[in-house]
N, C-alpha and C positions, 0 to 999 in steps of 0.2 A: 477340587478335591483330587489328591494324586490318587495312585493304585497303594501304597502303603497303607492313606489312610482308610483308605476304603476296605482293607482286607483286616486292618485292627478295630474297625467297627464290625466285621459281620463276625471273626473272632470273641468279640466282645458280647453279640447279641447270643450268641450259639451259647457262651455262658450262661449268658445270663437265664437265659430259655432253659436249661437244664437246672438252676439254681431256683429259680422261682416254680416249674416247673413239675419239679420233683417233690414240692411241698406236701400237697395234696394229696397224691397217691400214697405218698408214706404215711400221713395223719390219716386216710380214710384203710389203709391193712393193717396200721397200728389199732382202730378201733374196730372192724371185721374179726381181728383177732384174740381182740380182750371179749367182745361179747359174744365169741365161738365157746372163749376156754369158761366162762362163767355159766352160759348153758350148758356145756358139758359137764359142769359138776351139778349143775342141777336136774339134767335130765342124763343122766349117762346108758339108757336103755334106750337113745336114739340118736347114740354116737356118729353112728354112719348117716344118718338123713343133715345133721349139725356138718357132716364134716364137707360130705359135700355139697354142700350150699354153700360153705366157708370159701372150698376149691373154687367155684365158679364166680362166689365174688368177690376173689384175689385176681382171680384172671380177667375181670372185664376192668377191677381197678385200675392193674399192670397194664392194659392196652393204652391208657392215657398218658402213663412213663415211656412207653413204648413210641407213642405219637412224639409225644417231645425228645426222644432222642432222634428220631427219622427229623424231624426239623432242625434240631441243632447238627446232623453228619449234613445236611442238603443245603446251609449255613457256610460249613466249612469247608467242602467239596465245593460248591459251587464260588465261593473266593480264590480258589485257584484262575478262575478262568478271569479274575479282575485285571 
């Protein structure tokens, strides 16, 4: 296996790793935030307790996007040195 291919494969996985990757986190703040704005029409006198539980569980979702992009940049950064 030359250095060409070697660096169109780790090119290819760093994709793919953000593509498969980024599924999840979007499908689980796509639903964190339909059942925020549905309880907030049902209970809108506990707006602030709905919002931030909402806030903190956007942000531990986003830490899983956050993981898969730090593997796909250490993916690509690291094919340089192939």
């Amino acid at each position: 296996m030359d250095a060409f291919s070697a660096k169109a494969a780790a090119f290819f996985a760093a994709a793919l790793a953000m593509s498969i990757g980024s599924v999840g986190p979007s499908l689980g703040q796509g639903l964190v935030g339909m059942k925020a704005c549905e309880n907030l029409g049902k209970y809108p006198q506990s707006s602030s307790d709905i919002q931030r539980t909402m806030v903190f569980g956007m942000a531990i979702i986003e830490s899983s996007a956050v993981y898969n992009l730090l593997i796909a940049g250490a993916l690509l950064f690291l094919s340089t040195y192939l």
